[in-house]
N, C-alpha and C positions, 0 to 999 in steps of 0.2 A: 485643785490639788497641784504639789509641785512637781514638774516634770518626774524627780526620783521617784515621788509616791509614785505615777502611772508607770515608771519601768519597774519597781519592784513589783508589783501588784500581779503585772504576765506570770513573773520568775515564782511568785509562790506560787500561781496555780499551774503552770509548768511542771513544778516540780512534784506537787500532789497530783496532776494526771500522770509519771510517770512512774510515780510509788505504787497510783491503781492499776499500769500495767502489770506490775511485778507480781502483783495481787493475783492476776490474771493469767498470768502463765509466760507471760512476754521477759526475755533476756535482753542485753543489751546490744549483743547486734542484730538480733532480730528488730529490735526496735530501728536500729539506725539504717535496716537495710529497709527495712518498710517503709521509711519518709526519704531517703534516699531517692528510692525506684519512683516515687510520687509526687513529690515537692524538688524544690531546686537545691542546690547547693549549702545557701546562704541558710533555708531549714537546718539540712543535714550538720553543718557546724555546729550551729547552737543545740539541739537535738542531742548531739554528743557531749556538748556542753552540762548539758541538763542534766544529764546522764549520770554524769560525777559529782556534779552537785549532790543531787537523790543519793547516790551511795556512797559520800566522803563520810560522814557520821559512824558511818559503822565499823569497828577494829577489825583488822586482817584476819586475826584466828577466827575472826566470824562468818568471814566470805568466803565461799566453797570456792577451790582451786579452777575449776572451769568457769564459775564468774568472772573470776579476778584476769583470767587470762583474755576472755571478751575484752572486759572494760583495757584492759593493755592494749589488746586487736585494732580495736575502734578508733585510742588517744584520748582516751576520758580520765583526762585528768583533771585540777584545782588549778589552773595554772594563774588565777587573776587574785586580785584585792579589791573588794571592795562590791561594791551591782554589779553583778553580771553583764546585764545588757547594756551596761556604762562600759565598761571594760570589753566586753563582745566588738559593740557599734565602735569603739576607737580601734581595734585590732584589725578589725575589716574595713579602716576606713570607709562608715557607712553613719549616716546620722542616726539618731536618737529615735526619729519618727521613723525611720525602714528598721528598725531593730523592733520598735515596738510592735509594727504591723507586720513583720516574720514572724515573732512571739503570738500572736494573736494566731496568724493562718495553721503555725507547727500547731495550737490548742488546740483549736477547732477540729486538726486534723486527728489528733494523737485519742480523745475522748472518743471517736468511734470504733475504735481497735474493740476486737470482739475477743473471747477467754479463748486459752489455751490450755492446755494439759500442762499442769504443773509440774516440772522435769527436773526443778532443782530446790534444795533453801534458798528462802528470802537471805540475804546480807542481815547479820544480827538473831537469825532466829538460833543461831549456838557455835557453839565448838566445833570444827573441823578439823579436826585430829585425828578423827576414825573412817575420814573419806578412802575406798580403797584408790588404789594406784591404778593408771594405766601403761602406755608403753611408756618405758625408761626413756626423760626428755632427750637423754645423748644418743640412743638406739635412733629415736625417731626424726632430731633433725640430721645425725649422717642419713638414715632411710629416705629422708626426701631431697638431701644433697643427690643424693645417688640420682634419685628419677630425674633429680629437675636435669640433669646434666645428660639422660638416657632421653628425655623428653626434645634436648636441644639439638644435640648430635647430629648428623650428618653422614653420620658412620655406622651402617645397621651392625659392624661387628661391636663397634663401639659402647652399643647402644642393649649391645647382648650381654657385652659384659658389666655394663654399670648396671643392669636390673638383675642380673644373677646376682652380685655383691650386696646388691639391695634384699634380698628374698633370702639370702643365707643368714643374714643378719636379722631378720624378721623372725624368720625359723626358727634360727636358737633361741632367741628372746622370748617369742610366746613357747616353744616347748619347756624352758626353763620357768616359766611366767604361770604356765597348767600345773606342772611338778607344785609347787613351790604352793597354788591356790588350790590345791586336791584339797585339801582339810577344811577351807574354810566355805562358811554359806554360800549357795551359789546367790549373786544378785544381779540383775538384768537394772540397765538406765536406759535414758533417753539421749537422743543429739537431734540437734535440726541441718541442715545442709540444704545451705539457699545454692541454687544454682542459677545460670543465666538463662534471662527472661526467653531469647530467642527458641526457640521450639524445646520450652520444657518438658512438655510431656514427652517427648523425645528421650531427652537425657536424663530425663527422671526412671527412665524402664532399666538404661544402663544401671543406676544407682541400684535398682530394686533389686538386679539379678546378682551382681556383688553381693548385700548385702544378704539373701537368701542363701550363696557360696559359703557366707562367713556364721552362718546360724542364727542370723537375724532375719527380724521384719521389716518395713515399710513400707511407711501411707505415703502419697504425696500431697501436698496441697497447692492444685496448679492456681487457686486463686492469688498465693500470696507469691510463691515461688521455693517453694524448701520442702526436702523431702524429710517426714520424721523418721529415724531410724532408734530402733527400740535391739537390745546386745546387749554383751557384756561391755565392759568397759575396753577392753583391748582391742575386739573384735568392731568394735565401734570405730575405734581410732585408726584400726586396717582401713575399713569400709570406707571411708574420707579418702586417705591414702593413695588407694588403691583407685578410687573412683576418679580421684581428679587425676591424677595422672591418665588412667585410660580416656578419659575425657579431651583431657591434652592432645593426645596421640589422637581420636577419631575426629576431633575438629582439624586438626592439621592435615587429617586424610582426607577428608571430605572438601576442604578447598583445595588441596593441590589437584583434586578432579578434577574439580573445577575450571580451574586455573590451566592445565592442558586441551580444556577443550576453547572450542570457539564461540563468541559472541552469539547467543541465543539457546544453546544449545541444551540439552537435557540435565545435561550434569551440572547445571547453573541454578537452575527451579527447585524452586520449595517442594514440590513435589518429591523428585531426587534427595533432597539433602533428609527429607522426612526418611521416606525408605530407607536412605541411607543409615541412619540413628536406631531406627529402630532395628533392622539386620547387625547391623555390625552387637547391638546390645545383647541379641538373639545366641550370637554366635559365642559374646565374650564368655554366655550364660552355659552353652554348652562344653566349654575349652574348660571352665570352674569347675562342676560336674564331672568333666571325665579324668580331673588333678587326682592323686593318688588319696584314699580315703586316711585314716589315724591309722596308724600302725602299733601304738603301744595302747593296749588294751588296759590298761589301766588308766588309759584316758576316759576310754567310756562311759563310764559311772558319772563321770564329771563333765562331758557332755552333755549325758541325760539331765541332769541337775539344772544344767543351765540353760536348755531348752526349756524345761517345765517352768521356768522362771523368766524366761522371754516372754512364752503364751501366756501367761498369768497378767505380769505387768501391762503388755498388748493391749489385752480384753480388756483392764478397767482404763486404759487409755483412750481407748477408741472403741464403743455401746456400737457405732454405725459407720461402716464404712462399705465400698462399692468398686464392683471390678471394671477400670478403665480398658478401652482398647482402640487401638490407632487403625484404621485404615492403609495400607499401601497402595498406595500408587504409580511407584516407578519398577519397572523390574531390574531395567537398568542401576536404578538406587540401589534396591535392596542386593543384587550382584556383589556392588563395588562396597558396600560395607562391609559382607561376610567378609569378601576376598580381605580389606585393611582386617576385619578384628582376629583374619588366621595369622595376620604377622605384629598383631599386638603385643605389648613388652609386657605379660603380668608378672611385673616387677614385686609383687610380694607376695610371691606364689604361696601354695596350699598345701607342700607334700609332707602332710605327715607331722600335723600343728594342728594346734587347738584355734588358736588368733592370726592365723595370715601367713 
């Protein structure tokens, strides 16, 4: 066979193992983070590649707005003419024979992917014209202007006031956003939120106490690394938000510990940094909690709605699931986190909102 045949031959079945992820509950950066964290680089490329191949067929009004926005995330786009792993192998200046035996190890690797919870439409399976909205895109990138610059600072008053400007903006928006969704069906989704590998289960307890704050659930799954989070759609989009920025802030606390103390010393160990994660999440959980509860009673009705539509959705998501719990072991850790998560920025505070 002539060289072409064996490089297209990968790319069909490339492209049919990633249509059976889809099948399977897998998006497309869950896909790319999953061979990413596992495979090298030179995978992850074409992996993204694939990607866009698999979903170029299908027209826009078919692909649900949070697909469309991965596959942007990622760079999955059409960019070549012609084979792929012809045009791949000259782009990465890489021959014909290392493209063909990346295509083979991404197969091999990509067919053991196990089902997921179906969380979105396939691309193609209709219209998307009836998807509801979440946060107003110009509300939420000034809202993450705002942290990312409360996140950088250097100036704790600084840093007060770019996260108040942030939470005022949040506030109106999902109060105006509850008003506005009183009448219609309440509906509960899905989101996945991969976080970093390093002491997951850690920063997955943060994630979980957010997301209970915001009237949502979450599993984590420390196999893969993503926490599922099940909400409304707004409350979902806080939860992310909300999460990574705090996240920001308690990794940058937890090395600057570090970082004043001395070679060897407590505040250096995994031990510490665990403790640490877990208190400081502890803490963030109770600051949520004691935020001012809804104030306009004609929220409530429409709360209740959307809880019973959380737990609902939940349960046929997840038949079994299981209560994690961490161990501490520093007490010095677990100190120096409460102490950072009493001067944490919750930059999209809760007073007296539906979503954040």
């Amino acid at each position: 066979m002539a060289h072409g045949g064996r490089l297209i031959l990968p790319v069909v079945e490339l492209v049919k193992a990633v249509d059976g992820l889809w099948q399977r509950g897998w998006l497309p950066y869950d896909v790319r983070e999953m061979v990413s964290r596992s495979l090298d680089e030179s995978a992850t490329s074409l992996v993204v590649d694939v990607i866009a191949l698999s979903c170029s067929p299908h027209p826009a009004m078919t692909v649900h707005p949070r697909w469309q926005r991965q596959l942007d995330e990622i760079g999955a786009t059409v960019w070549w003419e012609g084979p792929l792993l012809e045009a791949w192998a000259e782009r990465h200046i890489e021959t014909q024979a290392f493209a063909s035996r990346t295509a083979s190890e991404l197969l091999a690797y990509l067919v053991r992917f196990p089902s997921l919870p179906r969380i979105l439409p396939l691309p193609g399976d209709g219209l998307m014209s009836a998807v509801r909205a979440g946060v107003d895109p110009k509300v939420l990138n000034r809202v993450r202007g705002l942290l990312a610059k409360a996140e950088s600072t250097s100036f704790p008053e600084e840093a007060e006031a770019l996260s108040a400007k942030a939470q005022e903006l949040m506030n109106r928006h999902a109060l105006e956003r509850a008003m506005l969704d009183a009448d219609l069906p309440a509906l509960a989704t899905s989101r996945r939120m991969w976080l970093d590998k390093s002491y997951f289960k850690e920063k997955s307890q943060l994630v979980q106490v957010v997301a209970r704050a915001f009237r949502s659930r979450a599993v984590a799954y420390d196999g893969f690394g993503f926490v599922a989070l099940v909400g409304d759609e707004v409350d979902l989009e806080s939860i992310e938000l909300l999460s990574t920025s705090l996240l920001v802030q308690a990794t940058r606390a937890m090395v600057a510990a570090g970082g004043r103390a001395g070679k060897g010393s407590e505040a250096r160990s995994r031990p510490f940094r665990k403790a640490f994660l877990v208190a400081y999440a502890s803490r963030i959980g109770e600051r949520l909690e004691d935020d001012a509860p809804v104030s306009d009673e004609r929220l409530l009705p429409v709360l209740a709605d959307r809880k019973q539509a959380v737990d609902t959705l939940f349960n046929e998501m997840f038949t079994r699931t299981r209560t994690s719990r961490v161990t501490v072991r520093s007490a010095a850790g677990w100190g120096a986190g409460r102490a950072a998560a009493n001067v944490a920025d919750l930059g999209t505070g809760r007073s007296s909102v539906t979503s954040g």
